[in-house]
N, C-alpha and C positions, 0 to 999 in steps of 0.2 A: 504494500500500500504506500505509494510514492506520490508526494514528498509526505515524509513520517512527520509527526508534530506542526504539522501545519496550521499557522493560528495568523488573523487580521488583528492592528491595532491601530488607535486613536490618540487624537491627543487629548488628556483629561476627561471634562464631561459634554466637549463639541460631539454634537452630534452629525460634523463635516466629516466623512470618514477618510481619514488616507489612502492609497494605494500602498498600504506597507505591511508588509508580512515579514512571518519567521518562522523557520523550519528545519530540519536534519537535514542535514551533508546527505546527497545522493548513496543508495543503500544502507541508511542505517536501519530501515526497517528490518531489515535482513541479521543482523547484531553489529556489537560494536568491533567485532575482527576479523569480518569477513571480506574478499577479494571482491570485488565489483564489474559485473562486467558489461559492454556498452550498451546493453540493451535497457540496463535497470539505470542508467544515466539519461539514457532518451526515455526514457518512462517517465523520473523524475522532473524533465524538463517540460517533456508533455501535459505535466501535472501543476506547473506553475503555475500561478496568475497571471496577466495579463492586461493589455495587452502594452508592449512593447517597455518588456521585463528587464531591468535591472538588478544583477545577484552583487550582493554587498558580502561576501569571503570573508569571515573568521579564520581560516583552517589554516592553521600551520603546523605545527607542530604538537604532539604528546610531551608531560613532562619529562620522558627519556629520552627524546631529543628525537625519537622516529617521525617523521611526518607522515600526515592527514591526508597528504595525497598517495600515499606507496600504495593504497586499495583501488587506486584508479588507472585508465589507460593513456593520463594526463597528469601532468606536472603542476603545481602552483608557483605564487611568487618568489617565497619565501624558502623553494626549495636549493639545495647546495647545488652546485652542476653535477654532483657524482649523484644525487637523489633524482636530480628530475632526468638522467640517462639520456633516452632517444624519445624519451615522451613531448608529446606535446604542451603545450601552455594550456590551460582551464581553456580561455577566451579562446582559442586555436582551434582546441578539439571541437568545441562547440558550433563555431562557423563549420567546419568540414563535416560533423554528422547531424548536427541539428540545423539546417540553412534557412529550413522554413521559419521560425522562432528569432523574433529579434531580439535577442538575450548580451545584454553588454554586461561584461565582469569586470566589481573593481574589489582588490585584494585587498586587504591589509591581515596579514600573517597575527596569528596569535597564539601563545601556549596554551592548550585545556589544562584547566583546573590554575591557572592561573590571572589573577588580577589585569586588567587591561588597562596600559599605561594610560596618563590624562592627556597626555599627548596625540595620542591613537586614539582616542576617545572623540577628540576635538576635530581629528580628519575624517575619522568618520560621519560625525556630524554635516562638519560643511560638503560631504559627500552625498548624505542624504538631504540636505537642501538645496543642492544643485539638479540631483536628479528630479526630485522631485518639480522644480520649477520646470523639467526638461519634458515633466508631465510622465515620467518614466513608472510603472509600478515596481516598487521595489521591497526583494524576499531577501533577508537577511540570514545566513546559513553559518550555522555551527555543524560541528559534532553531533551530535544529540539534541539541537534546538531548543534549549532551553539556557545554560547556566551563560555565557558568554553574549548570549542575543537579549539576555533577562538584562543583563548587565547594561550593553549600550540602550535598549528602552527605556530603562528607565534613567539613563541619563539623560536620552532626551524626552524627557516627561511623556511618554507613552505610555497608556494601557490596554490591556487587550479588552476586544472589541467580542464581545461575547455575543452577538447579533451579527453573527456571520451567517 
């Protein structure tokens, strides 16, 4: 069932609703150590919002330093050049197997189970206020779509929109 955790949110008690979502990293409905293969990534894409989606990247790395991307047939930003090998880039792969889908990816790497610098926090931000102006919907993807995506909503004063 792609994308796993799938949840809309808002700002405060407007009842203007955003285009903003948050959800699990492509196959985590599957668990958290399992190899992922391109079909259950065009699944999860098929299953995004829309229209003319923005993915906001958590995913860098585990606290052992393995990265978030080694269960895919694609590389992120954050990975070393010996991790991301011959794979492609997130944004790469997705033009080449998903064409139909206007899906723009913007990274920002982050360790699970780790605090997100304020720094990171602040690009994020004026990340999602540009996309948005750009009229973009945008799904903000962790690991498990909750602890790291909980994190940047509610820095920016979002709540989830329980009238989806």
């Amino acid at each position: 069932m792609e994308p796993y955790r799938k949840r809309r949110w808002r700002m405060g008690q407007s009842v203007n609703r955003l285009g903003f979502y948050t959800c699990a990293r492509p196959g985590r409905s599957l668990g958290s150590m399992q190899p992922v293969k391109a079909a259950i990534v065009r699944e999860w894409v098929n299953g995004l919002p829309g229209p003319r989606t923005a993915i906001i990247s958590l995913l860098g790395h585990k606290p052992d330093g393995k990265s978030e991307f080694s269960y895919y047939p694609f590389s992120g930003k954050g990975d070393s050049p010996s991790e991301a090998g011959a794979k492609p880039p997130f944004a790469d792969w997705l033009a080449i197997y998903c064409p139909d889908r206007d899906v723009a990816v913007v990274e920002h790497p982050t360790t699970d189970f780790r605090p997100i610098a304020d720094d990171t926090l602040e690009r994020i931000a004026t990340d999602v206020q540009r996309l948005l102006e750009e009229r973009r919907t945008i799904v903000l993807v962790d690991s498990g779509g909750e602890t790291r995506t909980g994190k940047v909503c509610r820095y920016l004063g979002l709540v989830e929109d329980s009238r989806n």
